[in-house]
N, C-alpha and C positions, 0 to 999 in steps of 0.2 A: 520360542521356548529354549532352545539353544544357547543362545545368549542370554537369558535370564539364568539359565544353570551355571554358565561360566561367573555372570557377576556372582551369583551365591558362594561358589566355589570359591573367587577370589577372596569372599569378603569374611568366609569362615576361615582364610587362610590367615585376614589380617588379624581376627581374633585372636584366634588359636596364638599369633606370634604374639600379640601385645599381652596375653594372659601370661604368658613365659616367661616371658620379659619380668613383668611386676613381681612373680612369685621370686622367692624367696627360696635358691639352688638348695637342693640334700647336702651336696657336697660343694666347695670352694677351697681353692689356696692362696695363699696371703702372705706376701716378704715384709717382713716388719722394718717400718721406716722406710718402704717404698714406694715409688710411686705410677699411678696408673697412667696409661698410656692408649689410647685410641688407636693410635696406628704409630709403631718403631718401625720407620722408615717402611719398607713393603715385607720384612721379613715375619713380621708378629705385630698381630692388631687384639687390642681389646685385654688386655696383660698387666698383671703388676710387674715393674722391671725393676730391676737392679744393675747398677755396673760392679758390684763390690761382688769379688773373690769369696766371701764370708759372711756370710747372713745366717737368720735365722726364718724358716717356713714354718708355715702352721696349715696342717687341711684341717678344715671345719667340716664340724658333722651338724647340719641343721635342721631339725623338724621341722620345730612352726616358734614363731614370736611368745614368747612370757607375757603376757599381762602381769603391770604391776601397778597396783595406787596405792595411795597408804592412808591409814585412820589418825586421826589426833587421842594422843592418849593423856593430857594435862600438861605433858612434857615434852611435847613436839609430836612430830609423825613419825611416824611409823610402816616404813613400805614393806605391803604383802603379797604374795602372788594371787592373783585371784582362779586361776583355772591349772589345772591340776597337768601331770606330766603328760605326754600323749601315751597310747598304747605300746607297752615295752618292747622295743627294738634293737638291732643293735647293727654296726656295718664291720667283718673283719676288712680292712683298708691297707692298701698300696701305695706309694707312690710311683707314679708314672716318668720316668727317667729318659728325658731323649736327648741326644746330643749329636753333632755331626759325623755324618757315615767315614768320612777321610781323616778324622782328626784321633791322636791314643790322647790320655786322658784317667783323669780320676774322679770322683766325685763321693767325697768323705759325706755322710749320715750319722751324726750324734758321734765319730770318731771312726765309721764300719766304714772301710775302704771298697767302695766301687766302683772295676775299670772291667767286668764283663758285660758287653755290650749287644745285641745283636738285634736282628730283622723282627721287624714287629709279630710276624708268627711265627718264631719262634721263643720269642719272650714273655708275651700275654699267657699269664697262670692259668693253667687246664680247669674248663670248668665257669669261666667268665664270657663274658658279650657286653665289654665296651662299646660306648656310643662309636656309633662311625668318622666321626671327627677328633677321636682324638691321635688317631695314624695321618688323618690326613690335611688338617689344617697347619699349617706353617707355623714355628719354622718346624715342629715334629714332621713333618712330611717329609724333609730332608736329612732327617736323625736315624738311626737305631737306640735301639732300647734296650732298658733293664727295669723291672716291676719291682719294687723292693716293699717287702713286708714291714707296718709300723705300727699294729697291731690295732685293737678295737677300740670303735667309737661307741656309746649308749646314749639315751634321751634320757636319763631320771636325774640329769642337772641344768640348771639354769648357766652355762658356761658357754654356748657360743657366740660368735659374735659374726655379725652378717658382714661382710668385704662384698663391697656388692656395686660395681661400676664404681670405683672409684669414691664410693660414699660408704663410711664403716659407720653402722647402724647399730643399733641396741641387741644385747644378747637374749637369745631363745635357749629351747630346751634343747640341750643336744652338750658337743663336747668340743675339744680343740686336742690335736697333735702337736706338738711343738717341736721341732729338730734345728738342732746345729748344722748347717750347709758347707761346704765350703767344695770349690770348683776349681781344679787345676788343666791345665795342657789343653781346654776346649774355648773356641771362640765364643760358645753359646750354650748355654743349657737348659732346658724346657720342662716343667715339671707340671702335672697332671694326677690327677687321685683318682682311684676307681675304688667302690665298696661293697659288699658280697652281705645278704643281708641272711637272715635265718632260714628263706625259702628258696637261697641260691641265685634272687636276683641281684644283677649289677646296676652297682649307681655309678654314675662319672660325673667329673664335677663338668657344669656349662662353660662351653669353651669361651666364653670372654666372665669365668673365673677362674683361667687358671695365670701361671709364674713363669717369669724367664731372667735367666743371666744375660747379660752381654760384657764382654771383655771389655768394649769401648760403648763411651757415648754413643755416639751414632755410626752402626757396624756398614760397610760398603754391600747396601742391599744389591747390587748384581755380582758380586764377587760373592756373596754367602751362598746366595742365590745358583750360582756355574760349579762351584765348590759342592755344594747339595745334588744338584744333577749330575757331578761326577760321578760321585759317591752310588749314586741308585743306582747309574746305568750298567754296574756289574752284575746286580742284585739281576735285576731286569733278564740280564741274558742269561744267568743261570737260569731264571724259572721259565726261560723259553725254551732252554735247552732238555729242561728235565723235564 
């Protein structure tokens, strides 16, 4: 009996992950004109990258997919939506800002100059509960943060567009952020969206949807790597200390 619980157990597990998988993130972020990346070297797996200084992000806010077909009217077709907006929502949205603990640095937002930096609790906005992975999957695990406000996403338009492994899919009902980037004095920079909905729950986008800078093609993964664990091990003995 024993062993039949653990297969169960394993097999609701593989469920549960392949159902995850398939759907269709609340939230994602997306470097326009970038490209997806499985695994950048051992620092950041599962990532749109960029090497360019200057991009452009966008977090996507996504319900659920549009239905669209279209009727013949004598003059051609005509695409309609067939099914109506989901139930009105809405998420006020973040971006999630991580860059390395050793490095000074800026990171311009649509022209807003950002170089205050700090420990993940004490930078996560009062009031939120972030997925757990996004402090601790790489390379944010070797960053400090800054959560910067980009204001609201809604569902009553047919405007986002699914970035979804690497394969950019047809727009649903939901919305897009668009910002100007640009990243100076950091080897690396890692961005992440969290979204705050009307009843106070937190979305965060699925960590193999979110964005990263690198300075270089392919950054020296144990040099970023011993550089990162520099960086925390002060952190570390302060909070043993206190």
């Amino acid at each position: 009996m024993k062993k039949l619980n653990v297969t169960m157990l394993a097999l609701l597990l593989v469920l549960t992950t392949a159902s995850s998988v398939m759907a269709v993130p609340r939230l994602q972020t997306y470097i326009v004109d970038s490209e997806y990346s499985e695994r950048y070297s051992l620092i950041d797996s599962r990532s749109w990258i960029t090497n360019s200084q200057d991009f452009d992000l966008k977090v996507v806010g996504y319900w659920r997919e549009a239905e669209v077909t279209s009727t013949y009217t004598g003059g051609g077709t005509v695409p309609y939506l067939t099914n109506n907006a989901p139930t009105y929502g809405y998420m006020d949205c973040y971006l999630a800002i991580s860059v390395p603990f050793n490095q000074s640095g800026t990171v311009w937002i649509n022209g807003v100059e950002i170089n205050s930096f700090s420990w993940y609790g004490d930078a996560v906005p009062a009031g939120t509960n972030p997925a757990w992975y996004l402090r601790y999957m790489p390379p944010a695990l070797f960053g400090k943060f800054n959560f910067h406000s980009i204001g609201r996403i809604d569902n009553d338009q047919v405007n986002a567009w699914s970035y979804d492994h690497g394969i950019i899919g047809q727009p649903g009902w939901g919305d897009e952020i668009l910002m100007d980037v640009v990243v100076s004095g950091f080897d690396w920079a890692h961005f992440d969206a969290i979204g705050i909905d009307a009843r106070g729950k937190t979305y965060t986008n699925d960590y193999c949807h979110d964005s990263s800078y690198f300075a270089t093609p392919e950054p020296g993964t144990l040099s970023l790597l011993g550089l990162g664990l520099l960086g925390v091990a002060p952190l570390l003995r302060k909070k043993k200390n206190g």
